[in-house]
C-alpha positions in Angstrom: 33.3 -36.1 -34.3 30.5 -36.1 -36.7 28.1 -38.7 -36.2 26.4 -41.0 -38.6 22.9 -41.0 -40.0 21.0 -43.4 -38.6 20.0 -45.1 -42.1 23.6 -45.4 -42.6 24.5 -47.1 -39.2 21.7 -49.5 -39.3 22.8 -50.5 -43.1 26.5 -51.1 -41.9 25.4 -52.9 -39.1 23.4 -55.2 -40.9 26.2 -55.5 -43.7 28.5 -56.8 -40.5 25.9 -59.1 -39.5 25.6 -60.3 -42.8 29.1 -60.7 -42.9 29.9 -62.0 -39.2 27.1 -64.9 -40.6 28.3 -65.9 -43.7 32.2 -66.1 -42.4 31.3 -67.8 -39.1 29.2 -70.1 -41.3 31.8 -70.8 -44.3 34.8 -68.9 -44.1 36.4 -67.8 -47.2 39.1 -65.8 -48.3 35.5 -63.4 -49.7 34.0 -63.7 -46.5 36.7 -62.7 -44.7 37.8 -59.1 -46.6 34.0 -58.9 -46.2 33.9 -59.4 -42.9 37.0 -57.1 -42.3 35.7 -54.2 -44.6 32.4 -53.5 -42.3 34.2 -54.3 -39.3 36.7 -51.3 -40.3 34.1 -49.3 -41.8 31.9 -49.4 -38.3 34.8 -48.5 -36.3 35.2 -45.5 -38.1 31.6 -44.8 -38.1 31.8 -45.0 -34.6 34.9 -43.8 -33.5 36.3 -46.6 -31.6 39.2 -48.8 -32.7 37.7 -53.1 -31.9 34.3 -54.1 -33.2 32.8 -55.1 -29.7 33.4 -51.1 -29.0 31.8 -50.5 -32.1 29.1 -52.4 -31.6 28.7 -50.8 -27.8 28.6 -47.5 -29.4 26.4 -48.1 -32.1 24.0 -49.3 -29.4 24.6 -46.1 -27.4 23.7 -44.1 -30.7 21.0 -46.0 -31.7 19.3 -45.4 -28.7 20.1 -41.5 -28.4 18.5 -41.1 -31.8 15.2 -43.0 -30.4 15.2 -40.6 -27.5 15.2 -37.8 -29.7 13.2 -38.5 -31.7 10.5 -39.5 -29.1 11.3 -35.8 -27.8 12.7 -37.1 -25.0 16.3 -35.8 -23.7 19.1 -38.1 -24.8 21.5 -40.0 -22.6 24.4 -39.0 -22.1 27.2 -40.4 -24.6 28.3 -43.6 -23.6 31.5 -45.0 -25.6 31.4 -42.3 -28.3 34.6 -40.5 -27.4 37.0 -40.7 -30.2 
């Protein structure tokens, strides 16, 4: 599985917060495709099939990116099996 770029994850994951916000807040027939579009575009980002595994791996991935780039070896993959 390739993995995302890290600018790319955090943008979608601020997209679905965005979204998750403005739905929870009004929902619309908008907010919801909204909400549904970044859901399904994190999953596949991820590799995982519901958005709290998407979230989880995101997390995972997010953090493996930090290690490395403090030099320090990364964890191992938690949740980013396909």
């Amino acid at each position: 599985m390739l993995l995302p770029a890290e600018k790319e994850l955090r943008a979608v994951l601020a997209r679905f917060a965005e979204a998750r916000f403005r739905h929870d807040l009004q929902p619309t027939g908008r907010s919801s495709r909204e909400l549904e579009d970044t859901s399904y575009t994190l999953c596949v980002m991820t590799g995982t099939r519901s958005v709290d595994e998407a979230l989880a791996a995101a997390d995972v991935l997010l953090e493996r990116l930090r290690m490395e780039r403090q030099g320090a070896p990364a964890r191992a993959e938690q949740g980013l099996a396909a």
